[in-house]
C-alpha positions as CSV (number, residue, x, y, z in Angstrom):
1,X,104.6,61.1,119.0
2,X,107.2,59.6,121.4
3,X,110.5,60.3,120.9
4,X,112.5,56.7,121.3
5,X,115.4,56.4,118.8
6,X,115.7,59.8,117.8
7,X,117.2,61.3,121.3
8,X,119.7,58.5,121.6
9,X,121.4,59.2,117.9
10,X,124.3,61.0,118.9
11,X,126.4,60.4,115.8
12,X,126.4,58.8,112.4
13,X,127.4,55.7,114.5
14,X,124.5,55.3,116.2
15,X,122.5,55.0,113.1
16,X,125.1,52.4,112.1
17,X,123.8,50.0,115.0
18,X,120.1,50.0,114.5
19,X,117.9,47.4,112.6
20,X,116.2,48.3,109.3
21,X,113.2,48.6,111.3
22,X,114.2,50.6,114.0
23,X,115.2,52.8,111.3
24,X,111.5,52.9,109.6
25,X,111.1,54.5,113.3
26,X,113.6,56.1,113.4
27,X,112.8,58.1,109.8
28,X,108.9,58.7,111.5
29,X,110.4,60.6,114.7
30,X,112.4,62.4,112.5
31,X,109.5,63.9,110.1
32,X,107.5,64.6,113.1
33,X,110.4,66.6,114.7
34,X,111.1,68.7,111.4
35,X,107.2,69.4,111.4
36,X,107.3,70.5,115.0
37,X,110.6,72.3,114.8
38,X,109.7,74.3,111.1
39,X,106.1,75.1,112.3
40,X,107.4,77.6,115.1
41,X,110.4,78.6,113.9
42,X,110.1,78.9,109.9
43,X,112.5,77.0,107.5
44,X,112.6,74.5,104.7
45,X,110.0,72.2,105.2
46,X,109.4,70.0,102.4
47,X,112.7,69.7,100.7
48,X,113.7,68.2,104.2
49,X,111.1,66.0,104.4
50,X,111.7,64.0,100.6
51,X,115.2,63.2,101.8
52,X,114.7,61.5,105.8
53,X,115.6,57.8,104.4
54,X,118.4,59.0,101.8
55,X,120.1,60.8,104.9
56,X,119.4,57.5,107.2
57,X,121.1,55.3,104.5
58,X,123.5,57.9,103.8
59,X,125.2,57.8,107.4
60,X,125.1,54.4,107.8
61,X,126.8,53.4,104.5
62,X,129.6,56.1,105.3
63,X,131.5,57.4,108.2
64,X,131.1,60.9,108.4
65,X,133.0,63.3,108.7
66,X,136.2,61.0,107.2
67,X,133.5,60.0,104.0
68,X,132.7,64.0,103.5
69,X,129.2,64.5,102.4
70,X,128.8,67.8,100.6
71,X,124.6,68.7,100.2
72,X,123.9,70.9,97.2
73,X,122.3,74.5,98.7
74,X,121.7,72.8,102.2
75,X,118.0,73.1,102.6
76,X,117.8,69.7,102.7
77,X,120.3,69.3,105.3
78,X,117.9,68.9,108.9
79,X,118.1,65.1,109.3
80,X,121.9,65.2,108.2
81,X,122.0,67.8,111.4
82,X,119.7,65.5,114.0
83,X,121.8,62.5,113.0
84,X,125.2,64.3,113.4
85,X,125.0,65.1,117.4
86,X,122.5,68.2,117.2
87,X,119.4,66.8,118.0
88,X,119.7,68.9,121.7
89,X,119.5,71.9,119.8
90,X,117.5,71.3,117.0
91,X,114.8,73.7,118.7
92,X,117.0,76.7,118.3
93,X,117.1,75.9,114.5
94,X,117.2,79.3,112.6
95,X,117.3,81.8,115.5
96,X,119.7,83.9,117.0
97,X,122.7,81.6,118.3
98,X,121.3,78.9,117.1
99,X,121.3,76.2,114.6
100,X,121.8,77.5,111.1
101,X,119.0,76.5,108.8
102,X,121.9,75.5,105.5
103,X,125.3,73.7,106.6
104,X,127.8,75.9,108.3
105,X,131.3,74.6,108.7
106,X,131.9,76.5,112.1
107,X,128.6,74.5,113.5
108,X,130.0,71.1,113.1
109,X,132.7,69.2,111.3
110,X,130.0,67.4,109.4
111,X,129.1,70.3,107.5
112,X,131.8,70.3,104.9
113,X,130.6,73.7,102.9
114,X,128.6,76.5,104.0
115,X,125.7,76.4,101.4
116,X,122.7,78.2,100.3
117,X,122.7,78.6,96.5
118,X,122.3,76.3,93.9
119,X,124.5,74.1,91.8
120,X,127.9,74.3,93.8
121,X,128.1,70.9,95.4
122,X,129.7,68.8,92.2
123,X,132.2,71.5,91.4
124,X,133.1,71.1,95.3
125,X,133.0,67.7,95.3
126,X,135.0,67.3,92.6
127,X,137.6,69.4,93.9
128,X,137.6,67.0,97.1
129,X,137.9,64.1,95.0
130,X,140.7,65.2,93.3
131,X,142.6,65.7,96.2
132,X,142.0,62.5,97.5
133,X,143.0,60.9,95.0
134,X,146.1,63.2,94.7
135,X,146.6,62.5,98.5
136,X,145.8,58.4,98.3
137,X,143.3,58.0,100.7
138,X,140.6,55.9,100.8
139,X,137.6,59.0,101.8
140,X,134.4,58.3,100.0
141,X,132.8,62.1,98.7
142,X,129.4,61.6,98.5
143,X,127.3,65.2,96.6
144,X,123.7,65.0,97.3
145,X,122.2,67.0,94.6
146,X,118.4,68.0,94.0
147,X,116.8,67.4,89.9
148,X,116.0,71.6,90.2
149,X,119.9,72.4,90.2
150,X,120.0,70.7,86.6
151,X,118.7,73.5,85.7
152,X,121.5,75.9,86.3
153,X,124.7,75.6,84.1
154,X,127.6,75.3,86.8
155,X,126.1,71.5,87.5
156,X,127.0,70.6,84.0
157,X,130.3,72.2,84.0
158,X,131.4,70.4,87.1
159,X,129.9,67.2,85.4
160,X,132.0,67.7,82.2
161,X,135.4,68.0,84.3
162,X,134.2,65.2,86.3
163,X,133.4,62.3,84.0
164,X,137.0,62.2,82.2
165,X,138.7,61.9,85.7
166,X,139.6,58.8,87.9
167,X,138.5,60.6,91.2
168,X,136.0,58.9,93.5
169,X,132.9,60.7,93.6
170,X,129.4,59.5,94.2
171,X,126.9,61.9,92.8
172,X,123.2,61.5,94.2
173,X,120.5,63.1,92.0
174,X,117.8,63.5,94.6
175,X,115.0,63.5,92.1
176,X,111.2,65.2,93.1
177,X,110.5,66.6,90.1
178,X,110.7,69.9,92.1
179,X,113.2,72.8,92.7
180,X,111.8,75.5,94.6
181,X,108.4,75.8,91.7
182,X,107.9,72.5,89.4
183,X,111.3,71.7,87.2
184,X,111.2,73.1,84.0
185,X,113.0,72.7,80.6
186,X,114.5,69.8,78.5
187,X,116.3,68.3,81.4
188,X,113.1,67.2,83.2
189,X,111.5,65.7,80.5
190,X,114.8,63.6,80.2
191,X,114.3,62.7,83.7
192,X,111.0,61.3,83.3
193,X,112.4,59.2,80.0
194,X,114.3,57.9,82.3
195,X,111.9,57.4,85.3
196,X,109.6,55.4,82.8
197,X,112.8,52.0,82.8
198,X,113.2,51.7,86.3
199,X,113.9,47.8,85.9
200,X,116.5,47.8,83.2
201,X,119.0,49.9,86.4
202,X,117.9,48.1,89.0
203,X,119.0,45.2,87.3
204,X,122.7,46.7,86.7
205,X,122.9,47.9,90.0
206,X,122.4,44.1,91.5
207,X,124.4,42.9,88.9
208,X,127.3,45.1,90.2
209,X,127.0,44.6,93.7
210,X,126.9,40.6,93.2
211,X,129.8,41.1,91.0
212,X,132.1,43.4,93.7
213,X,131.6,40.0,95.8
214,X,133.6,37.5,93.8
215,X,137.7,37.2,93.1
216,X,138.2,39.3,89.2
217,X,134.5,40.7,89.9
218,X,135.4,44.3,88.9
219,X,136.9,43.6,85.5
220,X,133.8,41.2,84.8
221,X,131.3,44.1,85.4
222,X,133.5,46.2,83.2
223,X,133.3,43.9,80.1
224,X,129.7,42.8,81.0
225,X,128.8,46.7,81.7
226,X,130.4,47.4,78.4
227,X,128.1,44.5,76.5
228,X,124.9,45.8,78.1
229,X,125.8,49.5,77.2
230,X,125.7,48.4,73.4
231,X,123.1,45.9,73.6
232,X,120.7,49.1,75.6
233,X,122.3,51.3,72.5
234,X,120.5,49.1,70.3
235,X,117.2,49.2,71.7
236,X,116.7,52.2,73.3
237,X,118.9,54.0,70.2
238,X,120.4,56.1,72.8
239,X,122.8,55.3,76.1
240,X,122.6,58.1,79.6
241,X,123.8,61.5,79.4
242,X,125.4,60.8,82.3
243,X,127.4,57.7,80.9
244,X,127.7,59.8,78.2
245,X,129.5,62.1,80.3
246,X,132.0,59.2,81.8
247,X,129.6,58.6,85.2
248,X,128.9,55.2,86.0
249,X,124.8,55.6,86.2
250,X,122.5,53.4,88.8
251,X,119.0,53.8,89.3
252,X,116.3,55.1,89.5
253,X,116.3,54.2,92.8
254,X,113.1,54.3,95.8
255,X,114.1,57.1,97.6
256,X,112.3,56.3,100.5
257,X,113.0,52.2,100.8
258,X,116.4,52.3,102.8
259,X,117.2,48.9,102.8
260,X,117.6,49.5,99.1
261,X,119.0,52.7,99.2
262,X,121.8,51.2,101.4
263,X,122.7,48.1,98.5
264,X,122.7,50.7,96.3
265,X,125.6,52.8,98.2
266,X,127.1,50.1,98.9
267,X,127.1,49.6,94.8
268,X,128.4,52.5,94.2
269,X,131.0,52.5,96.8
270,X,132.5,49.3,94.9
271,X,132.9,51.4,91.3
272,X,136.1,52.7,90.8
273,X,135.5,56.2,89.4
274,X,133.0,58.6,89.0
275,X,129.1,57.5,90.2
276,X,125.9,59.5,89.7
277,X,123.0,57.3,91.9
278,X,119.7,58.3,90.3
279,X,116.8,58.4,93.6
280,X,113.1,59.5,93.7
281,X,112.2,60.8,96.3
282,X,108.7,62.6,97.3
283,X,109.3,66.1,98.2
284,X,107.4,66.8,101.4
285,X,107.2,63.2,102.0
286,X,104.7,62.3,105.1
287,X,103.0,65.6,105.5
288,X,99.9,65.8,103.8
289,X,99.7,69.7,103.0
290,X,103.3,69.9,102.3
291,X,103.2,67.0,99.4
292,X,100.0,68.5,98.1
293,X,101.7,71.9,98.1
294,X,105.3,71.4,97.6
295,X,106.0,74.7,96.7
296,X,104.0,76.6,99.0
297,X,106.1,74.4,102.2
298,X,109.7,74.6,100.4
299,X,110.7,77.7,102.6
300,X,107.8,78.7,105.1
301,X,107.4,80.8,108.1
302,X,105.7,79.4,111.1
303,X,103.0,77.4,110.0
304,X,99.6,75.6,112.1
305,X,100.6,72.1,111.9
306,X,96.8,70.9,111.2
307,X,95.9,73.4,108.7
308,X,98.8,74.1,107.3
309,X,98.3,77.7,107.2
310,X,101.0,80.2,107.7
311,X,100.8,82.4,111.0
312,X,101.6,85.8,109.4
313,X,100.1,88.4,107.1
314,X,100.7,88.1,103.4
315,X,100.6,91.4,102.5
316,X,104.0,92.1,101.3
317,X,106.4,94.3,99.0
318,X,106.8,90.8,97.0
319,X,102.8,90.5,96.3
320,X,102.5,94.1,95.6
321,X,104.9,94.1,93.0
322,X,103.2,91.0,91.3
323,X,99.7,92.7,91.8
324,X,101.5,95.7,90.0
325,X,103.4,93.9,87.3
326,X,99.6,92.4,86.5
327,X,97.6,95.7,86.4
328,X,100.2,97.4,84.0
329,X,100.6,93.8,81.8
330,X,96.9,94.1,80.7
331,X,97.5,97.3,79.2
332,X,101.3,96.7,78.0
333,X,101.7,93.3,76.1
334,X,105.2,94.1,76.0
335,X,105.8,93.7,79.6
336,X,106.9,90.7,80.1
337,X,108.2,88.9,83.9
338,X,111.1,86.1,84.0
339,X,112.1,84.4,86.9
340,X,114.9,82.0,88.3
341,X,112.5,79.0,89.5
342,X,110.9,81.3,92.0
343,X,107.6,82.6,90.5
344,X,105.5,81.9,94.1
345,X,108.8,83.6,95.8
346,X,108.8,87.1,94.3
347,X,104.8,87.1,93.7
348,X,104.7,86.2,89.9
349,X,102.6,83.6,91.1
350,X,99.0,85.1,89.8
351,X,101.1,86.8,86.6
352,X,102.1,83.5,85.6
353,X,98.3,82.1,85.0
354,X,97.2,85.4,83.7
355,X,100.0,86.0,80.9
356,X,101.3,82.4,80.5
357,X,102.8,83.5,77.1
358,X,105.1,86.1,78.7
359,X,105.8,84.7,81.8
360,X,109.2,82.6,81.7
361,X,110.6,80.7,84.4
362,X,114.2,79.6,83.5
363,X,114.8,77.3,85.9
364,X,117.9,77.8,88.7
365,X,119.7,79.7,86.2
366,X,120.3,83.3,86.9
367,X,122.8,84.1,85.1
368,X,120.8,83.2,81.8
369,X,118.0,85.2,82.8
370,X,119.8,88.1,82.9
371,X,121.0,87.4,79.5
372,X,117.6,86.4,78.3
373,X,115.9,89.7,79.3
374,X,118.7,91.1,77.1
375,X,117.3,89.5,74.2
376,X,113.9,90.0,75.0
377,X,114.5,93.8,75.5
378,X,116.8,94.4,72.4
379,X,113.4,93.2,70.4
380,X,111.4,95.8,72.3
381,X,110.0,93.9,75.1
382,X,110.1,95.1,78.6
383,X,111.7,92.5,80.1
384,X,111.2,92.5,84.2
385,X,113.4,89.6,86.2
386,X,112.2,89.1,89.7
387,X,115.2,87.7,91.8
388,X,116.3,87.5,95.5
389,X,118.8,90.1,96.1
390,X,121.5,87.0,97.3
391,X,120.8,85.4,94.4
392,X,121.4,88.0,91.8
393,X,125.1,87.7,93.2
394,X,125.5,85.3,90.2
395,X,124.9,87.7,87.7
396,X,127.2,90.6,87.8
397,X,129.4,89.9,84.9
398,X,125.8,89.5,82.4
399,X,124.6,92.9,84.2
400,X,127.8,94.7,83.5
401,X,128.3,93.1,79.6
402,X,125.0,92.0,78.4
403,X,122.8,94.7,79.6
404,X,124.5,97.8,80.7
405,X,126.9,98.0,77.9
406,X,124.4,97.1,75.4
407,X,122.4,100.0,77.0
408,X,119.2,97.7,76.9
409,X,116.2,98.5,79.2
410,X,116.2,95.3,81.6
411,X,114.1,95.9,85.1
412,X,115.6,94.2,88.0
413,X,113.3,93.5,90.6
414,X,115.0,92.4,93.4
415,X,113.5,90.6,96.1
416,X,114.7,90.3,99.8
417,X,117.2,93.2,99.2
418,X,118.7,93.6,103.0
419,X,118.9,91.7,106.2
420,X,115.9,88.6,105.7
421,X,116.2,87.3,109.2
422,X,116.9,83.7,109.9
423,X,118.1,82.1,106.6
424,X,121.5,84.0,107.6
425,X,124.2,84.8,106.2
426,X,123.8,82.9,102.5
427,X,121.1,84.6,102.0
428,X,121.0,88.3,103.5
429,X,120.3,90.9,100.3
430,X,123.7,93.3,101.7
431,X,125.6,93.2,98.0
432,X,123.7,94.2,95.6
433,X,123.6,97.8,96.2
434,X,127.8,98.0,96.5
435,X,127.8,96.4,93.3
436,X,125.4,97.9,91.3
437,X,126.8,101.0,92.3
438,X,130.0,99.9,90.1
439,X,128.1,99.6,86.9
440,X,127.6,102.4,84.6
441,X,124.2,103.7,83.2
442,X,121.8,101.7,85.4
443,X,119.6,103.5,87.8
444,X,118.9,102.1,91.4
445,X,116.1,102.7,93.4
446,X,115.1,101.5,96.9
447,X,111.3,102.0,98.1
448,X,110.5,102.4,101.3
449,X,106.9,101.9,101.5
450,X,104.1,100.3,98.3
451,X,103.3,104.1,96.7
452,X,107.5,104.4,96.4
453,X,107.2,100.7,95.1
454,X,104.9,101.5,92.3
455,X,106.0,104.9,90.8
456,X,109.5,103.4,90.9
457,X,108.1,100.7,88.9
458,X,106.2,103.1,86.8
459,X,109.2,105.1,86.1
460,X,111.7,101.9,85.5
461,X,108.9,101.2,82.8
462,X,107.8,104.4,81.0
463,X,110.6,107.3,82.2
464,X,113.9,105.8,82.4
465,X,116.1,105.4,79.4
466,X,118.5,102.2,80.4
467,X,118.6,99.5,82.8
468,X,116.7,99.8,85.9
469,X,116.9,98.0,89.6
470,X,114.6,98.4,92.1
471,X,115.5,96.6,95.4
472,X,112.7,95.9,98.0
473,X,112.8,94.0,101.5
474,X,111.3,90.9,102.6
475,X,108.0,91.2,104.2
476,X,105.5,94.7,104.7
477,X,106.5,98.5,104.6
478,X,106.7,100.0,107.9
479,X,103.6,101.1,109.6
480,X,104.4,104.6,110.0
481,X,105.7,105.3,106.8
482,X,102.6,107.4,105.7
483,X,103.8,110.4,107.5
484,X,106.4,110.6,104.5
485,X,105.5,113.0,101.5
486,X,106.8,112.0,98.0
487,X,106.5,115.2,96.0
488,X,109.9,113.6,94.5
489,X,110.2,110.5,92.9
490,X,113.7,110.5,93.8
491,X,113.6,111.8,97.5
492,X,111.4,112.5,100.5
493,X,112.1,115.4,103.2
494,X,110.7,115.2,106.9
495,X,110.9,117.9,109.4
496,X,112.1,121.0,110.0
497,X,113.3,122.7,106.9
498,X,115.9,124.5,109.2
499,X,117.2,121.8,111.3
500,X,120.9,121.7,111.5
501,X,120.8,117.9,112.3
502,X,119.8,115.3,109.4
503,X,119.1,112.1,108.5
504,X,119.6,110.0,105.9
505,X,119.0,106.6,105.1
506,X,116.6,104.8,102.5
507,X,114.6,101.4,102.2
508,X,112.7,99.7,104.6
509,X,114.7,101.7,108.0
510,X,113.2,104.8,107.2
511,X,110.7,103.9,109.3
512,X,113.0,103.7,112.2
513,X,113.9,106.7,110.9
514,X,111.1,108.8,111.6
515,X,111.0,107.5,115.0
516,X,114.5,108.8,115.5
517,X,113.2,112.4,113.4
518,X,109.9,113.0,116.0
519,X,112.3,111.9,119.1
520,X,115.1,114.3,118.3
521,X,115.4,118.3,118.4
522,X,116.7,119.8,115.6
523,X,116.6,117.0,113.8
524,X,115.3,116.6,110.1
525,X,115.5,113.4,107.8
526,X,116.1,112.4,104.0
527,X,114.9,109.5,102.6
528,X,116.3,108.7,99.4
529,X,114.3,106.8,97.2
530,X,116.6,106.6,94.3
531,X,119.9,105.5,95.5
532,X,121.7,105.5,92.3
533,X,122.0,108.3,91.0
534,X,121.6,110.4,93.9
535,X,119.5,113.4,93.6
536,X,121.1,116.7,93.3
537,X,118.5,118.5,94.8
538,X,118.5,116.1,98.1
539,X,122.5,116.4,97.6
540,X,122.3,120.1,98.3
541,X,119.7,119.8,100.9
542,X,122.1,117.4,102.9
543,X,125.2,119.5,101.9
544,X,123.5,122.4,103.7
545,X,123.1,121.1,106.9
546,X,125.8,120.6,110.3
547,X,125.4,117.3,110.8
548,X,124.9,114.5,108.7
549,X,124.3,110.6,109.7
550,X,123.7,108.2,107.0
551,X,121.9,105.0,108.3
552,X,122.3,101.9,105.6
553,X,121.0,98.8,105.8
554,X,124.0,97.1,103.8
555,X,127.4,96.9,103.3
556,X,129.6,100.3,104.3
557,X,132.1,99.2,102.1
558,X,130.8,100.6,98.1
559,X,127.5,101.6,99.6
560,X,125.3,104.9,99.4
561,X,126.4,106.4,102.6
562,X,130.4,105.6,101.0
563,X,129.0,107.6,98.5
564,X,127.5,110.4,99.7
565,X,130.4,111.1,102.1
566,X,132.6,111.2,99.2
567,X,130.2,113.9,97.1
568,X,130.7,115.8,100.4
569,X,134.3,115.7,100.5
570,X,134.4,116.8,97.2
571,X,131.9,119.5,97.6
572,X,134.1,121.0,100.2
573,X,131.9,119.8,103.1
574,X,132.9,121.0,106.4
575,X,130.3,119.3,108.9
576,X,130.2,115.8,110.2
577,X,129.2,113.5,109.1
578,X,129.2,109.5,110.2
579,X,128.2,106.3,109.0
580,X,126.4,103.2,110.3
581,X,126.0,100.5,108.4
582,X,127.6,96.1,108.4
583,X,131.1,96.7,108.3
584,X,133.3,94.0,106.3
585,X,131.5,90.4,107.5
586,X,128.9,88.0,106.8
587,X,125.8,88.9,109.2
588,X,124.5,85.7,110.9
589,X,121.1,84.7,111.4
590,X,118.4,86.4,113.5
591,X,115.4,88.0,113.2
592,X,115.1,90.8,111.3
593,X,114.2,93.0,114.2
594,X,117.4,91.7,116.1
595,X,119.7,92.1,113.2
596,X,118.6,96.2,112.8
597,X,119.2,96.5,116.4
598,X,122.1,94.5,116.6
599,X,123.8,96.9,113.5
600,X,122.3,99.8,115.5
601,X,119.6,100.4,112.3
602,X,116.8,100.5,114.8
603,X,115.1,103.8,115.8
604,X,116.8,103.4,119.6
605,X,120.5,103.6,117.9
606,X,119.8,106.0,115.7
607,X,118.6,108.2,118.4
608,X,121.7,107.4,120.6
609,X,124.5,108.2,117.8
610,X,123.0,111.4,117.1
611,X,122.5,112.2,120.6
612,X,125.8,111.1,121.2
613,X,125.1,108.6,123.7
614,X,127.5,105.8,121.6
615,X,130.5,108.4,121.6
């Protein structure tokens, strides 16, 4: 396709000049560049493609940045970034240096939030509001929020505070029936109750735009909007939860018909007080494999744009632990797996449509899973919660009080734990081990290759007494990672028994590790597999050596080599010994490969620090 309109937007302002039609152009060489873009580099395909029009009617209704547009976890935010002057460098989206694949403050003042997890934007948006009003200005804050983040409990909070203030926010539920998997729970249904009375909204949102046109027109559509209310009470028995809740509801509206889209902004725009615009939308909208497999094109690497197929193996430490969980489940009908609206995501996929009766998505709700396995393990389940390491950030406080203390045995799988490339810094897995290193009784282990996976599992099922995590990367083991011997469950040794020089570092690096073992003289390495609590027997062989360097693939600050240096200061240790690891700051986006060299966690470093080349 010919790109016309597209490379002329240079800001919101363009859009604000163009014809209706030129904008029905305008949303077709936009799809076709987020295809072409997402195919080589990776990213979020489909959620960006349901929400090209809303965008379009979005910027030309309001002046961004002055009307501050806040989008809920950001993966929907690639036409917001072609239509706010970074359509030059959309190609570099998701690499190193280059566009962020969420909104970032620092990359333009259109990006109000960074974003990346769910369920934030009305709580923010609120908090604008407020202080607008507080401040008197006229600013319009707009929250562009997907059905899926109904499912998580912040949303509603931010909802209750909202409806009983006089701050001007205009909430739009972007509804595709969709999160990351299909929406689950009492919530959707109520969403398709509503879906099924499309004409009895549309007709209240004309009515209030015709009103806003004439002299005393606001105080009519208050009585009148007070007289429907009841007389809609009275047939349908029940009003909105969301007028319920104090929001002036409109909609459902055609997501994807921006002429109406843009009435009904301009609507809202007109209410004094808190708005929620109800839109459909189709998520993966104009892409044939992506709206037949919504789910499959939410986040994808590179892709063949005429097959759809992804260009990369799918071997992985996420679809061996599924294929594990669903060998051990046909024997064990205790075992059951939850997971936060990412069953395809952390490989539950297949244990979803082979144990349907233990298999429980809870929606974008972490924090309730957590809680949930609690209950389902104090009734002698065993309760295993798949979840992205960034996203188990939520659940702390029900780690700490509703399993740990409660000394319940709750398996945390935990996906993407360490740098996962070009997502960037809201989603890199570098917190979880600092911590879970804080919380008593819960054992942590960190494979580094499937057999470590597996009896780590085995053990978090059958051996250990209380809580168990077991944290894996994104992506497969490394390939030389066979040369390693695991005679112990908790540790692996490699090399020279009488080296002087060692090693240690666990989790996927260990591979660069062995490199950095063959390359070196005198030089043995350690791999811990269990990470929390640290073996005694690989303390002692560590203790015994000259030289110690700890390689960690996560925070410094309350991490495993923090650790270990303080069991050898207490020990009486008399060596060196140095740590490398990400030192106080958010790591940006790159690849994987790039981000281990850039933290000096590739086998190249680690053969310089020991060598001292780096001193």
């Amino acid at each position: 396709m010919k790109i016309q309109i597209l490379s002329k937007i240079n800001s919101p302002d363009d859009v604000k000049k163009l014809s209706f039609d030129d904008m029905t152009t305008l949303a077709d060489e936009i799809r076709y560049k987020l295809i072409e873009t997402v195919s080589e580099n990776g990213g979020h395909l489909a959620p960006n493609l349901g929400v090209v029009e809303l965008t379009l009617a979005l910027h030309r209704v309001f002046s961004s940045p002055d009307d501050q547009i806040v989008f809920d976890v950001g993966h929907q935010c690639y036409t917001h970034k072609l239509l706010t002057g970074r359509y030059d460098k959309f190609p570099t989206l998701r690499t190193k240096g280059g566009l962020s694949g969420f909104c970032r403050p620092t990359e333009s003042e259109h990006d109000i939030f960074y974003s990346g997890h769910s369920g934030t934007s009305v709580s923010a948006g609120l908090g604008l509001a407020q202080a607008n009003r507080i401040r008197k200005n006229n600013r319009y804050v707009v929250t562009v929020i997907g059905d899926g983040s109904f499912t998580g409990g912040m949303v509603y909070e931010a909802l209750n505070n909202g409806g009983r203030s006089d701050a001007k926010q205009i909430i739009i539920l972007n509804d595709n029936k969709m999160s990351i998997s299909e929406n689950v729970g009492a919530f959707a249904k109520y969403l398709a109750v509503i879906r099924s009375r499309p004409g009895y909204y549309s007709f209240k949102a004309n009515t209030e735009k015709a009103l806003s046109k004439i002299p005393l027109g606001e105080k009519i559509a208050k009585e009148i909007y007070n007289i429907k209310t009841d007389i809609k009470n009275r047939i349908y028995k029940q009003s909105t939860f969301f007028e319920d809740l104090g929001y002036r509801y409109m909609g459902p509206i055609d997501g994807h018909n921006i002429e109406n889209l843009c009435d009904a902004l301009e609507s809202a725009k007109s209410i004094n007080g808190p708005v929620l615009l109800h839109v459909i939308t189709v998520k993966g909208k104009g892409y044939g494999h992506a709206e037949k497999s919504p789910s499959q094109f939410h986040g994808i690497s590179r892709f063949d744009i005429d097959t759809g197929e992804p260009i990369s193996s799918s071997e992985s430490f996420s679809s061996e632990f599924g294929s594990f969980l669903c060998d051990h489940a046909k024997d064990d009908e205790s075992i059951c797996a939850i997971t936060a609206a990412m069953g395809l995501g952390t490989g539950l996929d297949e244990f979803s449509r082979m144990f349907p009766d233990r298999f429980f998505d809870v929606g974008i709700a972490e924090e309730h899973a957590v809680t949930f396995s609690s209950g389902l393990a104090k009734n002698a389940m065993k309760p295993v919660y798949a979840v992205y390491s960034t996203f188990l950030q939520r659940c702390y406080d029900q780690i700490v009080h509703d399993v740990s203390l409660q000394k319940l045995k709750v398996i945390l799988a935990i996906d993407r734990a360490g740098f996962v490339g070009e997502d960037g810094e809201t989603h890199h897995g570098l917190f979880d081990v600092p911590f879970l290193n804080t919380i008593p009784d819960i054992t942590v282990y960190s494979p580094c290759c499937y057999k470590s996976l597996k009896a780590d599992l085995s053990s978090a099922l059958y051996a250990d007494e209380f809580s168990v995590a077991v944290r894996y990367p994104r992506g497969s083991a490394p390939h030389n990672i066979d040369k390693l011997k695991f005679d112990d469950i908790c540790y692996s040794y490699y090399g020279d028994v009488k080296a002087e020089k060692v090693i240690v570092t666990y989790g996927r690096i260990a591979g660069n590790a062995i490199i950095a073992a063959d390359t070196l003289e005198n030089t043995a390495l350690v791999v811990l597999n269990r990470i929390k609590p640290i073996s005694e027997k690989a303390f002692e062989i560590i203790r015994s050596k000259k030289e110690v360097y700890f390689f960690e693939e996560g925070l410094k600050s309350g991490g495993v080599g923090e650790k270990l240096g303080s069991m050898l200061m207490e020990s009486s240790f008399e060596g060196k010994y140095k740590i490398t690891a990400v030192c106080d700051e958010f790591a940006r986006q790159a690849s994987v490969s790039d981000l281990l060299a850039e933290y000096s966690l590739d086998a190249e470093s680690m053969i310089k620090i020991i060598s001292g080349e780096n001193e």
